[in-house]
C-alpha positions as CSV (number, residue, x, y, z in Angstrom):
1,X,120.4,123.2,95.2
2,X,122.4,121.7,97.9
3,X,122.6,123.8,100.5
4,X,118.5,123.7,99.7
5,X,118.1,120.2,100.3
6,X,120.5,120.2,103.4
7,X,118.0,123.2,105.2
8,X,120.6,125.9,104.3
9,X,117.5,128.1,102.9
10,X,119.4,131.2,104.1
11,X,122.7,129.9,102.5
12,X,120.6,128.5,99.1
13,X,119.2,132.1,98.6
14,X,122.5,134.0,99.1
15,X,123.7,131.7,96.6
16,X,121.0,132.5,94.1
17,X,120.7,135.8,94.5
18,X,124.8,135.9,93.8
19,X,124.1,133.6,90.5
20,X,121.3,136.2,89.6
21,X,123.5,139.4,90.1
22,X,125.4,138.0,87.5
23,X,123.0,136.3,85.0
24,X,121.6,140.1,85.2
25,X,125.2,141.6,84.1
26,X,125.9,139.1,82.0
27,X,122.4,138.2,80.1
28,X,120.3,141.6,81.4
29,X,117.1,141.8,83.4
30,X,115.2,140.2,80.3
31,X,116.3,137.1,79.9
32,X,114.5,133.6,81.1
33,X,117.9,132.6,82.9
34,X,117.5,134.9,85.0
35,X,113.8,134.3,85.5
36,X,114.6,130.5,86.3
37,X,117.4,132.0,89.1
38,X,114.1,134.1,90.3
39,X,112.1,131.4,90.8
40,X,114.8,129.2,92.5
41,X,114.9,132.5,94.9
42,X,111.7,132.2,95.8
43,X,111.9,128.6,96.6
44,X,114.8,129.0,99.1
45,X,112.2,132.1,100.5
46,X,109.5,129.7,100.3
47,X,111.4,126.9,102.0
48,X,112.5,129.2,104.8
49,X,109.1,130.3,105.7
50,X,109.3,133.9,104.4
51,X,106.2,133.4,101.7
52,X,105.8,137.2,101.1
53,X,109.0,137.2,100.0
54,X,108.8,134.2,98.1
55,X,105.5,135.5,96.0
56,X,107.1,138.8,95.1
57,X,110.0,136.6,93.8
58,X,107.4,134.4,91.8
59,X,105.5,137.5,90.6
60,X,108.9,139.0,89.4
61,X,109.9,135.9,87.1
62,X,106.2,135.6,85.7
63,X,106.7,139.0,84.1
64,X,110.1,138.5,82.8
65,X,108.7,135.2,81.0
66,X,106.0,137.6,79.6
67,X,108.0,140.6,78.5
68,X,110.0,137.6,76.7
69,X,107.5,136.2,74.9
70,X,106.9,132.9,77.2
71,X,104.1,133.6,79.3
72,X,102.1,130.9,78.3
73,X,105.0,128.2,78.3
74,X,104.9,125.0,80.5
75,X,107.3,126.2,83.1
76,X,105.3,129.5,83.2
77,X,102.1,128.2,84.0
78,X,103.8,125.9,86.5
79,X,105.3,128.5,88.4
80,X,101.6,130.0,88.5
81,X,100.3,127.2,90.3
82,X,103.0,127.4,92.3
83,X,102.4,131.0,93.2
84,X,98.4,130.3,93.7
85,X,99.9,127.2,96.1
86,X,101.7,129.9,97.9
87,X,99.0,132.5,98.1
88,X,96.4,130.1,98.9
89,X,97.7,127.5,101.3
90,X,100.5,129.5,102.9
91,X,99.0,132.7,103.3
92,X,95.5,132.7,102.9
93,X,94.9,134.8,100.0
94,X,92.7,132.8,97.8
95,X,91.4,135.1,96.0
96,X,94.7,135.7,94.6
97,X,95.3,132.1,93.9
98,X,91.9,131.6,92.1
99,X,92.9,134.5,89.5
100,X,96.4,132.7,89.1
101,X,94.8,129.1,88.7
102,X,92.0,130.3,86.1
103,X,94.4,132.1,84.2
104,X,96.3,128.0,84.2
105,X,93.5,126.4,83.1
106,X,92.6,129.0,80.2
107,X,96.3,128.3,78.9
108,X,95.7,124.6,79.7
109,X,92.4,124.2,77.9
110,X,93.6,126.5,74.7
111,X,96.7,124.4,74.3
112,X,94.7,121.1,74.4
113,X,92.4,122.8,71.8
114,X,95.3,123.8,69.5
115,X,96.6,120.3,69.9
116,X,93.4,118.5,68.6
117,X,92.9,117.3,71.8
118,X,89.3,118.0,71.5
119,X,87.7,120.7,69.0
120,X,86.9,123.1,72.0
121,X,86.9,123.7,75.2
122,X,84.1,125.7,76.3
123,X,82.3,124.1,79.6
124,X,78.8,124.3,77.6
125,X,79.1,122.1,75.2
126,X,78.4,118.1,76.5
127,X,80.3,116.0,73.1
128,X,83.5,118.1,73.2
129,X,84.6,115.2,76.2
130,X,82.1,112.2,75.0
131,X,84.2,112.2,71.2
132,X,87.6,112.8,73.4
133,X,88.6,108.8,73.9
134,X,87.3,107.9,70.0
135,X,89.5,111.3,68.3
136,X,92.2,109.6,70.9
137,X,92.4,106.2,69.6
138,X,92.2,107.7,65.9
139,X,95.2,109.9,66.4
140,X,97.8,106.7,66.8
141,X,100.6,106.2,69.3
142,X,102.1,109.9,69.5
143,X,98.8,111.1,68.7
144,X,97.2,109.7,72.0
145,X,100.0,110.3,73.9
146,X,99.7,114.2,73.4
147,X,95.9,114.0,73.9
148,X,95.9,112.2,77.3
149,X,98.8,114.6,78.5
150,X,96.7,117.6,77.4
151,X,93.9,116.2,79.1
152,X,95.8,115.6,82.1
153,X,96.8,118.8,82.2
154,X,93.5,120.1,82.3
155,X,91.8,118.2,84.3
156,X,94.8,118.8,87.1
157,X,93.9,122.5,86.7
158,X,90.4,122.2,87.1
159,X,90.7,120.4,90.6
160,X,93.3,123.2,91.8
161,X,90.8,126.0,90.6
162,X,88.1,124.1,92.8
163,X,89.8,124.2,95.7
164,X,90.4,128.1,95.7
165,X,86.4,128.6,94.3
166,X,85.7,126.1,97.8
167,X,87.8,127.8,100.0
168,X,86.0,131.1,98.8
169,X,82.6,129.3,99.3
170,X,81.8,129.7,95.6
171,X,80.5,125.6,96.4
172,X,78.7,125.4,92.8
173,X,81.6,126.7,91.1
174,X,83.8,124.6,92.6
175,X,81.1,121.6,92.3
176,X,81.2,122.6,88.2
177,X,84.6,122.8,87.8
178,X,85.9,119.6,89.8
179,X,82.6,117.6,87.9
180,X,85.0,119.0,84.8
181,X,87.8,117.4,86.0
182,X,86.1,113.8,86.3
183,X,85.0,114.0,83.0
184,X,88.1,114.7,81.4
185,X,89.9,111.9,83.6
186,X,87.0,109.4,82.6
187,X,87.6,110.0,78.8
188,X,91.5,109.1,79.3
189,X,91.1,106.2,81.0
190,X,88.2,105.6,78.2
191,X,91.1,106.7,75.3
192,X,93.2,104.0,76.3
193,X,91.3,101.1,76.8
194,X,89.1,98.7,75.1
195,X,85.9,97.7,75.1
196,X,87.0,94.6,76.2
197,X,89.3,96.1,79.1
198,X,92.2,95.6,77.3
199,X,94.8,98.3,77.0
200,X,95.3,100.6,74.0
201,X,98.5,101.2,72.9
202,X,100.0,103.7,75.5
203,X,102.9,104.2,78.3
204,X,105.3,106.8,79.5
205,X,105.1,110.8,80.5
206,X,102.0,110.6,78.0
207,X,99.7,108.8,80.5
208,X,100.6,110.8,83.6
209,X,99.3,114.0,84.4
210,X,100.5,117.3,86.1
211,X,103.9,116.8,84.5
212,X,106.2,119.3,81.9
213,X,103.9,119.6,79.0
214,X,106.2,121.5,76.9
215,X,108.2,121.6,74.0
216,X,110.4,118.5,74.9
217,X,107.3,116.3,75.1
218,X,106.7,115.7,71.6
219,X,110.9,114.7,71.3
220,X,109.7,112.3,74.0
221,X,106.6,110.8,72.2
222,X,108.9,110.2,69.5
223,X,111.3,108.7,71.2
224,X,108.9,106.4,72.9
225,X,107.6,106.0,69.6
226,X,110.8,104.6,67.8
227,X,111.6,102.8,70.9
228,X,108.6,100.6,70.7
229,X,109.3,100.2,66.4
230,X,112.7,99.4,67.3
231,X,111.3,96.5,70.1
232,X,109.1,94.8,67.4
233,X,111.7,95.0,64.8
234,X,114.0,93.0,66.9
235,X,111.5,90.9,68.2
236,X,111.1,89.6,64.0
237,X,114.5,89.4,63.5
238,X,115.2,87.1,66.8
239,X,111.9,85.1,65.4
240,X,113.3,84.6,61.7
241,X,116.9,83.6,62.9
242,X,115.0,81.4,65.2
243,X,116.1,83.3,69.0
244,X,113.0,83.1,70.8
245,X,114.8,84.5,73.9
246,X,113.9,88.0,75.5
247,X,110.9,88.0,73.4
248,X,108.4,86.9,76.2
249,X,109.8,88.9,78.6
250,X,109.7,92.2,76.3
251,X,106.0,91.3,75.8
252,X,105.4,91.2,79.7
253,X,107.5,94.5,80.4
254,X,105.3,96.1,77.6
255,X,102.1,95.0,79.1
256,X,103.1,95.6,82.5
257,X,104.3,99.2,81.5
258,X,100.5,99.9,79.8
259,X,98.9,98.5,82.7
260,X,101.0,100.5,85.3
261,X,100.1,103.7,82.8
262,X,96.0,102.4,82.8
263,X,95.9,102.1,86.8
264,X,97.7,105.7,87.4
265,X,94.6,107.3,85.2
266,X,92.7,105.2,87.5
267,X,94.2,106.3,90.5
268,X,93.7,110.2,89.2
269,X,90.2,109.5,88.2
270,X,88.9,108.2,91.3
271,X,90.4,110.3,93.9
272,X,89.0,113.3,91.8
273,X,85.5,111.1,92.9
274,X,86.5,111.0,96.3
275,X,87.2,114.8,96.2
276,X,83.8,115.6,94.8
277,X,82.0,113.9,97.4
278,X,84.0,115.6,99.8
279,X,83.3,118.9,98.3
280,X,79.5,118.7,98.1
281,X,79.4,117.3,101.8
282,X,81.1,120.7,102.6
283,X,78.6,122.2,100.5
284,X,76.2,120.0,102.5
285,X,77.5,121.5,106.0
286,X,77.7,125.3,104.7
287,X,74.9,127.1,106.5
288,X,74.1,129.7,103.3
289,X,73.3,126.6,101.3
290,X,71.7,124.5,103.7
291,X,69.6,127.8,104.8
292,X,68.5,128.4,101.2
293,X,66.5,126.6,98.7
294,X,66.8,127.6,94.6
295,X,65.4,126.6,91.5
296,X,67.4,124.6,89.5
297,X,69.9,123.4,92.1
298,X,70.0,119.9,93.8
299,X,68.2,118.8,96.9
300,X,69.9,117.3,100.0
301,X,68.5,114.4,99.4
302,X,70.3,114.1,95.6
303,X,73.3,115.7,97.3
304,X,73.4,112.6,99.4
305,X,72.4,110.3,96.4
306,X,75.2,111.5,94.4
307,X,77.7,111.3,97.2
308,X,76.7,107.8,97.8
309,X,77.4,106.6,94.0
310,X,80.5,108.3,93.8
311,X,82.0,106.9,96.8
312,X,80.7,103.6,95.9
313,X,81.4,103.3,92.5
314,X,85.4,104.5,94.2
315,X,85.5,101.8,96.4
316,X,84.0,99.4,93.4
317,X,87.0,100.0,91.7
318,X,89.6,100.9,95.1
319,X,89.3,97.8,96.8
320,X,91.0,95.1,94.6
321,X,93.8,97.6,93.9
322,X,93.9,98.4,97.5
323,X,94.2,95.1,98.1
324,X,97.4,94.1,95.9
325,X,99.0,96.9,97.3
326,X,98.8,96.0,100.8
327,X,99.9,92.3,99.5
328,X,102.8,94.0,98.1
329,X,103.3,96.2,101.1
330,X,103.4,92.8,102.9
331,X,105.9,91.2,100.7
332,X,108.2,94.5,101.0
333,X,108.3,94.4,105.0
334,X,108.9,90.4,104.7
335,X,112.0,90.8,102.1
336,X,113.1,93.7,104.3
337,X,112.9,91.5,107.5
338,X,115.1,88.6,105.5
339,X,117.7,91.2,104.3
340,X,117.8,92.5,107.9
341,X,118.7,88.6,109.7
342,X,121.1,88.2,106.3
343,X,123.1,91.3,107.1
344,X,123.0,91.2,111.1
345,X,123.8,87.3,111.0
346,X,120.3,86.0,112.3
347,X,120.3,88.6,115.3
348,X,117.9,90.5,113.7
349,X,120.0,94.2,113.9
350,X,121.7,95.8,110.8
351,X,125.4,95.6,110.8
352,X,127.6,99.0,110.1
353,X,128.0,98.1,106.9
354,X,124.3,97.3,105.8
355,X,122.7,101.2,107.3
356,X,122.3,103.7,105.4
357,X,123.4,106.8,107.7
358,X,125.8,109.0,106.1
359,X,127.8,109.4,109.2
360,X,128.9,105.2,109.7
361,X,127.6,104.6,105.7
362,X,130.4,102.6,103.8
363,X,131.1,102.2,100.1
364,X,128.7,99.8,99.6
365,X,125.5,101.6,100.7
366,X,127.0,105.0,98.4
367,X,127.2,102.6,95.0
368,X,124.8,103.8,92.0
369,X,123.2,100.5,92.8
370,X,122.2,101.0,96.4
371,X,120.9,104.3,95.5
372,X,118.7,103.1,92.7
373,X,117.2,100.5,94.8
374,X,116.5,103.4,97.7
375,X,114.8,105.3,94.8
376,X,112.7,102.1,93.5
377,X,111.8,101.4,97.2
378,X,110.5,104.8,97.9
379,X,108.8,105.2,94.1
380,X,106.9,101.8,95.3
381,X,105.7,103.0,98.6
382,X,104.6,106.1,97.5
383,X,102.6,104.6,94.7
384,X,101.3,101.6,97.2
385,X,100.8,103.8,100.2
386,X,98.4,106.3,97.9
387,X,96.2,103.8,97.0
388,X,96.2,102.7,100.9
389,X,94.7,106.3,101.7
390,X,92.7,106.8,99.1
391,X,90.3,103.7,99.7
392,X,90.5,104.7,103.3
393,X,89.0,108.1,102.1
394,X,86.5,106.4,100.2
395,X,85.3,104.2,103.1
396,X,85.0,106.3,105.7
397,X,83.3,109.0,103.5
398,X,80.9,105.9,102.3
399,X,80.4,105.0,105.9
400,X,79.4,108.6,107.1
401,X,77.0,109.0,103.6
402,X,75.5,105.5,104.8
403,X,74.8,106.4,108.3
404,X,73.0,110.2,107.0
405,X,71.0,107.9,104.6
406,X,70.1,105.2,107.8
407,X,69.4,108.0,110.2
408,X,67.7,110.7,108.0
409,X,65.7,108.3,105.2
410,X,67.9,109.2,102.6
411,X,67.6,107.0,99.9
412,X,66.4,103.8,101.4
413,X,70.0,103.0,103.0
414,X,69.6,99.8,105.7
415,X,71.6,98.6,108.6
416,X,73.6,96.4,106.3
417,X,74.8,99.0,104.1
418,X,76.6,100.5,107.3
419,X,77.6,97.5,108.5
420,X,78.8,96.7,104.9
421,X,80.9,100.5,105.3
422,X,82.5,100.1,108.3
423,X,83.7,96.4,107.5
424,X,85.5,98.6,104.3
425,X,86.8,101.4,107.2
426,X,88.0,98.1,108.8
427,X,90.0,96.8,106.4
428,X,91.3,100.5,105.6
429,X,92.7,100.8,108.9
430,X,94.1,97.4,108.6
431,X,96.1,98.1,105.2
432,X,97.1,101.3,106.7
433,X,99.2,99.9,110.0
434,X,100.5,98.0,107.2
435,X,101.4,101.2,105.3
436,X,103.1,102.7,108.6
437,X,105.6,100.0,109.6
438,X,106.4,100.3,105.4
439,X,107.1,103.6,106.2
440,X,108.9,103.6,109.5
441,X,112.1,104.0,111.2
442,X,112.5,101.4,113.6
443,X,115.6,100.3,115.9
444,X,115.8,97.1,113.9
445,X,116.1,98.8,111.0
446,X,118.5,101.8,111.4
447,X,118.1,102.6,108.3
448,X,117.3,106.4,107.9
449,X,114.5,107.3,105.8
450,X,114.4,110.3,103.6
451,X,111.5,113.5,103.5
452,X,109.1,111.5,100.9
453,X,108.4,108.8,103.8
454,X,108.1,111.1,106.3
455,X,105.6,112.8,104.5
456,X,103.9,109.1,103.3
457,X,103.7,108.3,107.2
458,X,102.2,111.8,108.3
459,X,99.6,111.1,105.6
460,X,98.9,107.5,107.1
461,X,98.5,108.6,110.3
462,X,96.2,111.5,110.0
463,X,93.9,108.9,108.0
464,X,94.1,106.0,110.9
465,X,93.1,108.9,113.0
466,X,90.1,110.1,110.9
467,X,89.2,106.4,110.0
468,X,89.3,105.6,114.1
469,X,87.1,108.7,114.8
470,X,84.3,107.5,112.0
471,X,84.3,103.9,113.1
472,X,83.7,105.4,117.1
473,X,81.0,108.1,116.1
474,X,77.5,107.2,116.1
């Protein structure tokens, strides 16, 4: 595991393979340890750039999980995806990948079926999802927690079989499936709130997506569970003995928590908006649809109609969270400046003692507590940063939907609407040089930053670039 996240992918895959030689003496050919060693082979193969290898590796492990009985398990079907992630993006095979991601979202779908998540699961059938957020709220606290990670679950394999049905030019299929995916993330956001906005009863692993879904969930539902009964039950005994301290602030943290847990199934539901429009623009642009005409499927004009609401109704919602986080964003590169002039003495420049670089590091940038602040700091730019890109997304797709509908008479758009797009593109690009010097290495800092940022600040500028190039085209 080290030598992997050094760049030793040659010395990390020796290692494993020595580690699997003898898992196989030791435990036989059969066993899920030596699976798991497997799978860690292929990631070293992976890492390295040798994704034939790496696929044979993956393809090996999935069938010891089966001949063991665990070919349906949560770590098998996310070593599928990660096989159709390999097959597909790296090498081009998507045929491959779609047959590993349907056989995901068959597991996916039966196991939120078994659950009670919803009674079934079948595409066809239009009140399985619109009773989904009511059985939810009925189920309790450990009950909606199960149901929304489920859902999660499924929805996330939905959007990765539309990409390999896209890629293939299957563009209905992919349409269907990712317009599956929306609906399942609108009935979680639905299941945990009110009618009134307010937040039903839910926080932790429960309200995220994409994550282990296995048999340690439920141990953490219940944990989570007596947690919260514990919190209360402490919270009346501090009010009967008359301690009225800590019990605000465990309210706030509470609320904050379900709020955080309400905006990420926000965040999930909207960017799978932003992916649809994207999608039927490509469908759009594909000469063998725009060449034919059948009954039953949608003009351009509704094409363009549909793209418009989603991308509207996205940046309805986008804006005022884009907003804090480029606020917070601010305050970050601020409180970073202040530490900066604290520990240089007012010159500006970081003294030996206050950089992070391993090589002139000292004691006090290695405690537990300067690396738990490096991860908060990178867990709050990644959260801030995605919600950066994904309005920019959202505008410039709204601003190139606007312009169609100005130049072609689709759907009555006017002047303003465009003008109205491109002031959101603006704002975009503003938020997003924000987003870049969050993420940057500069001289004043010298501090070095770590592979997430580096991929936060590729992602920022490849959207400046596509936001530049929409606001310049005509």
């Amino acid at each position: 595991g080290c030598k992997l996240e050094r760049g030793d992918y040659a010395g990390a895959f020796a290692a494993y393979k020595t580690a699997a030689a003898k898992k196989a003496k030791a435990l036989g050919v059969h066993h899920p340890d030596y699976a798991t060693t497997l799978f860690h082979m292929a990631e070293a193969k992976r890492a390295g750039g040798f994704y034939q290898e790496s696929v044979v590796l993956l393809e090996e492990s999935l069938r010891v999980l089966d001949a063991a009985g665990q070919g349906e398990t949560a770590i098998a079907l996310r070593r599928m995806e990660r096989a159709a992630q390999t097959f597909g993006e790296l090498m081009g095979d998507h045929l491959k990948a779609e047959a590993f991601r349907r056989r995901v979202l068959e597991a996916r779908e039966h196991a939120a079926a078994v659950a009670g998540a919803w009674e079934s699961c079948e595409l066809e059938k239009q009140d399985t999802l619109g009773s989904f957020a009511k059985r939810t709220k009925q189920k309790g606290f450990v009950g909606a927690a199960a149901a929304n990670a489920h859902g999660g679950a499924v929805a996330s394999a939905a959007e990765a079989l539309s990409v390999s049905l896209a890629e293939l030019g299957r563009w209905d299929e992919a349409v269907g499936y990712l317009t599956r995916a929306i609906e399942v993330h609108d009935a979680r956001v639905d299941a945990v709130t009110q009618p009134d906005g307010s937040v039903f009863g839910l926080t932790g692993r429960g309200a995220r997506s994409g994550g282990d879904y296995g048999a340690r969930t439920a141990v953490d539902f219940f944990a989570n569970a007596l947690q919260f009964a514990y919190a209360n039950a402490a919270g009346a005994v501090r009010s009967i003995a008359g301690d009225t301290s800590g019990v605000d602030s465990s309210s706030s943290k509470n609320l904050e928590a379900k709020q955080t847990s309400v905006a990420n199934l926000q965040m999930q539901l909207l960017s799978a908006k932003v992916k649809l429009a994207d999608l039927l623009k490509r469908r759009e642009s594909d000469a063998a649809c725009r060449n034919r005409v059948e009954d039953g499927k949608p003009s351009r004009d509704e094409s363009v109609r549909l793209r418009a609401a989603l991308l509207t109704d996205s940046i309805r919602t986008l804006q005022p969270m884009a907003c804090v986080s480029a606020k917070s964003l601010g305050a970050f590169l601020r409180r970073n400046e202040d530490d900066i002039d604290a520990a240089g003495g007012g010159t500006g420049k970081l003294t030996e003692s206050a950089t992070t670089d391993p090589a002139v590091a000292t004691d006090d940038s290695r405690t537990v507590q300067s690396f738990l602040k490096r991860k908060n700091d990178s867990v709050f730019l990644e959260k801030n940063v995605a919600a950066l890109v994904l309005f920019a997304r959202a505008a410039r797709g709204l601003l190139i939907v606007e312009r169609e509908r100005d130049v072609n008479g689709h759907g009555g758009s006017t002047h303003d609407d465009v003008h109205d797009a491109s002031c959101h593109v603006g704002d975009a690009v503003e938020w997003l040089l924000l987003a870049w010097f969050a993420t940057s290495e500069t001289p004043e800092k010298q501090i070095q930053i770590d592979a997430s940022q580096t991929r936060l600040r590729h992602a920022v500028l490849l959207e400046l670039r596509e936001c530049r190039a929409a606001l310049l085209s005509r």
